[in-house]
N, CA, C and O atoms as a GROMACS GRO file, in nm:
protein
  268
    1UNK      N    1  -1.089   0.410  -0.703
    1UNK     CA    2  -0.945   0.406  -0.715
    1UNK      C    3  -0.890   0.339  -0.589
    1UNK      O    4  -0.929   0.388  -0.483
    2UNK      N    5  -0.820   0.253  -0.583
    2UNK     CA    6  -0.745   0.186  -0.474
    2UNK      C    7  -0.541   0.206  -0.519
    2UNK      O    8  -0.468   0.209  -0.618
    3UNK      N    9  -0.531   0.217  -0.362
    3UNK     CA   10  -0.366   0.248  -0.417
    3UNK      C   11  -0.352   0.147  -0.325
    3UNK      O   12  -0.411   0.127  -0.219
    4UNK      N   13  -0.216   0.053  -0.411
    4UNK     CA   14  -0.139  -0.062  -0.346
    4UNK      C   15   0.012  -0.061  -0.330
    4UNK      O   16   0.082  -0.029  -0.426
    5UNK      N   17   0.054  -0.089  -0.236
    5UNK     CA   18   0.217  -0.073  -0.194
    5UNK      C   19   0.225  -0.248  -0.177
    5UNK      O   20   0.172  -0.300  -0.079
    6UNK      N   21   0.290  -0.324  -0.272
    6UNK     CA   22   0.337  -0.476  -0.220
    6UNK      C   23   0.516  -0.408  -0.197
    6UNK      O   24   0.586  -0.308  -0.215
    7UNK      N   25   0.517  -0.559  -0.140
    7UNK     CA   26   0.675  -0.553  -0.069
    7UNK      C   27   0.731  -0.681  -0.103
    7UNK      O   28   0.686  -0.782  -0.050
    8UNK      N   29   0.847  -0.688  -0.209
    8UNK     CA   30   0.847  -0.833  -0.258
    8UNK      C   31   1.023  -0.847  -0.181
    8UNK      O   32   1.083  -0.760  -0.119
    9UNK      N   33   1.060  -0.961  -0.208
    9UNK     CA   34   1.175  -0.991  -0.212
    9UNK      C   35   1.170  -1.136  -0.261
    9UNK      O   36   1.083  -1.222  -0.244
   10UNK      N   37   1.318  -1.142  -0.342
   10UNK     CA   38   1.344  -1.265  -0.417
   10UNK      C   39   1.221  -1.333  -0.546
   10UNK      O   40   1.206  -1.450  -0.580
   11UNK      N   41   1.142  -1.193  -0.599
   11UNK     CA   42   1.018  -1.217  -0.656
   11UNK      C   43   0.956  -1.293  -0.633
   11UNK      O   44   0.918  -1.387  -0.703
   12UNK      N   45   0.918  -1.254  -0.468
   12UNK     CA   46   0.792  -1.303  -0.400
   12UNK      C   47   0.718  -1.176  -0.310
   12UNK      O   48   0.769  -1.103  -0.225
   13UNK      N   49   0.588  -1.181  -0.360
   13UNK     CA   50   0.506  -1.101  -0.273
   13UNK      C   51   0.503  -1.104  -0.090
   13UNK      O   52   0.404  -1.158  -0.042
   14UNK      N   53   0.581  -1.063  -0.015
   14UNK     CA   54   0.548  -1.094   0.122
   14UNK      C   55   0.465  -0.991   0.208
   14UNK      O   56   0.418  -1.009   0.321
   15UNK      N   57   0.460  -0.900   0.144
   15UNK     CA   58   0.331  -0.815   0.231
   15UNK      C   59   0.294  -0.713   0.143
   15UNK      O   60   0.370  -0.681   0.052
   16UNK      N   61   0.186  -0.657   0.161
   16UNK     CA   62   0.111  -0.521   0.068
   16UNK      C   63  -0.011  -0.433   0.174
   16UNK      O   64  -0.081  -0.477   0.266
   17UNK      N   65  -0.004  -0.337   0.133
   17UNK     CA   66  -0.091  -0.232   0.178
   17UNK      C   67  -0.138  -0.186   0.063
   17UNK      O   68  -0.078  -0.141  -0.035
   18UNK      N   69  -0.324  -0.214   0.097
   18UNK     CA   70  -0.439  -0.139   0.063
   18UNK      C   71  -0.419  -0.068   0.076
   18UNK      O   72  -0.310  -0.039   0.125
   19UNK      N   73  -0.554   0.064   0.021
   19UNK     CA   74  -0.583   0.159   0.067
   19UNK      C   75  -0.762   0.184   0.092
   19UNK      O   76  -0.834   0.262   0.153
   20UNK      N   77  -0.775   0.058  -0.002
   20UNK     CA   78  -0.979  -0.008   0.075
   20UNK      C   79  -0.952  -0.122   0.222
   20UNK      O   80  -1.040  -0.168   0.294
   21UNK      N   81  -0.827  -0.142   0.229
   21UNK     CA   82  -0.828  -0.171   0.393
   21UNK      C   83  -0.784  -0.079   0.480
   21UNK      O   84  -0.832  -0.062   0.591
   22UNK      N   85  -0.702  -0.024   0.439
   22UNK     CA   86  -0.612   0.083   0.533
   22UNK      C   87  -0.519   0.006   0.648
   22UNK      O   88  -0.506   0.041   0.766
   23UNK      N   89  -0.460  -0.107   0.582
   23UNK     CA   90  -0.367  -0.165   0.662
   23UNK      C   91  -0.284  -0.230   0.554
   23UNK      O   92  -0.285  -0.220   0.432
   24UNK      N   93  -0.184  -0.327   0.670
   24UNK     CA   94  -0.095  -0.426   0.598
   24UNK      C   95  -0.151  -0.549   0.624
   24UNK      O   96  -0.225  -0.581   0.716
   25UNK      N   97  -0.099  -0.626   0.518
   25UNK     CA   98  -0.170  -0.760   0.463
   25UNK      C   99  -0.021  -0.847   0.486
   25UNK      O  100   0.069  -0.786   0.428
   26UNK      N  101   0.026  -0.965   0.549
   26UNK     CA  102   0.128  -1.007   0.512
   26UNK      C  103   0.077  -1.132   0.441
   26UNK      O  104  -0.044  -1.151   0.450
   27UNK      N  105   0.154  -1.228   0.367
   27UNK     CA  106   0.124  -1.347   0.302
   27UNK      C  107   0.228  -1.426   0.316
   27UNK      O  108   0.201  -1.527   0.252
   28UNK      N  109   0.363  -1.439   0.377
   28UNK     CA  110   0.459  -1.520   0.440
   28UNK      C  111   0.436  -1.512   0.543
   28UNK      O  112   0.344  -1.436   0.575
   29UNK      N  113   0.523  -1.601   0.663
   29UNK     CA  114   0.570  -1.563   0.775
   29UNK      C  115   0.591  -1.459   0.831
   29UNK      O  116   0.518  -1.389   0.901
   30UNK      N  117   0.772  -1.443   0.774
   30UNK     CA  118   0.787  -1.312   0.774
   30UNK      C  119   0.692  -1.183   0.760
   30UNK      O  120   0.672  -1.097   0.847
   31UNK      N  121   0.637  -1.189   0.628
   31UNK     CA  122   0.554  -1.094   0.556
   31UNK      C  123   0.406  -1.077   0.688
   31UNK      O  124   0.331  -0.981   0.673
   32UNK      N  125   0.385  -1.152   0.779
   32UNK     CA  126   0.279  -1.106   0.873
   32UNK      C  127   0.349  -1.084   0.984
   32UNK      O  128   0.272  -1.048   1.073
   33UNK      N  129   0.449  -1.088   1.015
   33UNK     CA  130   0.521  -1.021   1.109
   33UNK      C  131   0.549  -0.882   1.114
   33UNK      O  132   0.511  -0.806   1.204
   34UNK      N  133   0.644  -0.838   0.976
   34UNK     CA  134   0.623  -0.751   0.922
   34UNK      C  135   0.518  -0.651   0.922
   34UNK      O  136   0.531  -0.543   0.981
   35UNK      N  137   0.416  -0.683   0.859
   35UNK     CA  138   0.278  -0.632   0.853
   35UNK      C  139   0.243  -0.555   1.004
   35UNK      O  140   0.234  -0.435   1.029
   36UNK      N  141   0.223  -0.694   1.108
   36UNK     CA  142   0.157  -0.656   1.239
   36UNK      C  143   0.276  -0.509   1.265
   36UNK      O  144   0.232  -0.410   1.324
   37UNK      N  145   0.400  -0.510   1.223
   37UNK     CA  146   0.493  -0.393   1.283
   37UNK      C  147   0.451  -0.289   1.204
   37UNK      O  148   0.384  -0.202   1.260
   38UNK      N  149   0.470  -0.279   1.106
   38UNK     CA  150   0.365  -0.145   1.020
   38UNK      C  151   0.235  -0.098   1.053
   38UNK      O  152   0.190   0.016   1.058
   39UNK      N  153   0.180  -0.217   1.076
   39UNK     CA  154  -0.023  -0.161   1.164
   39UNK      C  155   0.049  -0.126   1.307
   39UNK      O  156  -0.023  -0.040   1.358
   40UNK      N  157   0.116  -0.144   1.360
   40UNK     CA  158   0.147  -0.073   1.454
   40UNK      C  159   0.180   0.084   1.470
   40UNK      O  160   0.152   0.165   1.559
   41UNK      N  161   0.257   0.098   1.338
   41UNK     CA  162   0.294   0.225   1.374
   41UNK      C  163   0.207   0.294   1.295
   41UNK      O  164   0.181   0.263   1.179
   42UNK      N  165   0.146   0.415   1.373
   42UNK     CA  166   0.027   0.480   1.345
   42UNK      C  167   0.122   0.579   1.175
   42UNK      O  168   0.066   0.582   1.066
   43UNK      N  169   0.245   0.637   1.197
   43UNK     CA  170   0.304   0.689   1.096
   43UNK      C  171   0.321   0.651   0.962
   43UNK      O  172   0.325   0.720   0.861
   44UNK      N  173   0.330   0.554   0.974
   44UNK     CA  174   0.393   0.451   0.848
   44UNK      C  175   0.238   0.424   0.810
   44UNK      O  176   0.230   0.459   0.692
   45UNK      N  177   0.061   0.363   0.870
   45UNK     CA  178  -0.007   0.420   0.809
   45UNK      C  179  -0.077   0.515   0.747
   45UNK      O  180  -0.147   0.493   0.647
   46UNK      N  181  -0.059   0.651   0.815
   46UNK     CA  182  -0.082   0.767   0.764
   46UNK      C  183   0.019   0.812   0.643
   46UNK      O  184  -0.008   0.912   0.577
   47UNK      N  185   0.091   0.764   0.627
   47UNK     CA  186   0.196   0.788   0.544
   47UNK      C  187   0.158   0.711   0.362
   47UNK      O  188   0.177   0.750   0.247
   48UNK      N  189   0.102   0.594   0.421
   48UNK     CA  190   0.072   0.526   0.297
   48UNK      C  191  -0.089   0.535   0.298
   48UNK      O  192  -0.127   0.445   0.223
   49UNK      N  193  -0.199   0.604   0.348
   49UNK     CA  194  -0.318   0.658   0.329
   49UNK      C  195  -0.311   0.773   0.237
   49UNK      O  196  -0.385   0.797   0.142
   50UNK      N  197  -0.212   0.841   0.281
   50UNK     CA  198  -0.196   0.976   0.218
   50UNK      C  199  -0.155   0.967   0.088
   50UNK      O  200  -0.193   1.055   0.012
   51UNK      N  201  -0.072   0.862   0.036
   51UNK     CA  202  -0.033   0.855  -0.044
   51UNK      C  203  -0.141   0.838  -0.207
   51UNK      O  204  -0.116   0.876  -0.321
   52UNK      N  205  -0.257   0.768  -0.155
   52UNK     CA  206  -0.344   0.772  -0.263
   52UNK      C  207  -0.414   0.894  -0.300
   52UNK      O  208  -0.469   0.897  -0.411
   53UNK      N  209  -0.420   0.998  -0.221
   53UNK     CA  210  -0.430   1.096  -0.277
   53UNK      C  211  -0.353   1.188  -0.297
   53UNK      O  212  -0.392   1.284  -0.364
   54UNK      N  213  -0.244   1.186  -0.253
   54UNK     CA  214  -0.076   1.239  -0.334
   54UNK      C  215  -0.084   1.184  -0.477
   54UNK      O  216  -0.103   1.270  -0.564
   55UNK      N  217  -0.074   1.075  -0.511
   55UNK     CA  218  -0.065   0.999  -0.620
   55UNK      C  219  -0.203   0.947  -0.702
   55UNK      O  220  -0.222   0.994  -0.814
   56UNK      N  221  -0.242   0.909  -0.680
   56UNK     CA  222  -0.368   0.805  -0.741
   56UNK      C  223  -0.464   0.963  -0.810
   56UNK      O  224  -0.487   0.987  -0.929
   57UNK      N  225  -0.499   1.035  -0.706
   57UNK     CA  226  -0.613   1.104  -0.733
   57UNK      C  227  -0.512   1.274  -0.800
   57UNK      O  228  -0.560   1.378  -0.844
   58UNK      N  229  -0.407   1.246  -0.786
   58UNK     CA  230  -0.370   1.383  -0.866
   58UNK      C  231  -0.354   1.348  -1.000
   58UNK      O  232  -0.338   1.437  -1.083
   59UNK      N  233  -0.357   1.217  -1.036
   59UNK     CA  234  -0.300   1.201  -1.183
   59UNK      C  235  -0.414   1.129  -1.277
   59UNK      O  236  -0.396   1.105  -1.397
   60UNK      N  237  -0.561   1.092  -1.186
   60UNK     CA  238  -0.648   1.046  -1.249
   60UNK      C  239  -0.714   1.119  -1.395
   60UNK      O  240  -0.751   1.049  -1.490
   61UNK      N  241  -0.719   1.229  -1.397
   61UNK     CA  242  -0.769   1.315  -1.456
   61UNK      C  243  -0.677   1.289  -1.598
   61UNK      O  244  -0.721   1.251  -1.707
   62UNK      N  245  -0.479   1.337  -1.548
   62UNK     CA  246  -0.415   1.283  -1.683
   62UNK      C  247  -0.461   1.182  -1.712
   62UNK      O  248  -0.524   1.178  -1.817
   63UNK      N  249  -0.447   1.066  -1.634
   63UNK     CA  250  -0.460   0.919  -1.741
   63UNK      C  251  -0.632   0.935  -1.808
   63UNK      O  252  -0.644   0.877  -1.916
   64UNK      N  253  -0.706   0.975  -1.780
   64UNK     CA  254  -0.847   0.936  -1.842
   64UNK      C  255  -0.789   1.053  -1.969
   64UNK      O  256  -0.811   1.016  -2.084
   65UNK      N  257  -0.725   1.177  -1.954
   65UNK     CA  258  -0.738   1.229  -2.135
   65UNK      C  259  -0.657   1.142  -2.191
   65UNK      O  260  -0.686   1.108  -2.306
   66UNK      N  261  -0.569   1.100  -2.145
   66UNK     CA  262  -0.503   1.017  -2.260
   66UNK      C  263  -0.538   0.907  -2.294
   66UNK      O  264  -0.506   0.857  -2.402
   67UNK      N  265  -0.620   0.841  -2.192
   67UNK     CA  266  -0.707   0.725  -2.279
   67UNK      C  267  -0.808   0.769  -2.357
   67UNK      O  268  -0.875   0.688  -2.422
   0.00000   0.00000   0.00000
């Protein structure tokens, strides 16, 4: 299971966070600027680590009965 956070604006992808990297990825300019300020802050990654198993791994179980 991998959990992904992208960050678009103007429906364009400019940055996303893994959770098989455990960082931010930018793909603009901006979007790696961005990025390097989020891998900075130790909060904002623990925040979106945690999140795959808040989310991803509490609800795996529903989605497989209903498939």
């Amino acid at each position: 299971i991998e959990y992904i956070y992208s960050v678009y604006y103007n429906k364009v992808e400019y940055a996303r966070f893994t959770s098989s990297l455990g960082k931010f990825v930018g793909f603009t300019q901006f979007g790696l600027k961005q990025a390097d300020y989020w891998n900075s802050n130790p909060s904002q990654l623990a925040l979106r680590s945690t999140e795959k198993e808040r989310y991803c791994l509490h609800n795996i179980g529903i989605d497989y009965q209903a498939a």
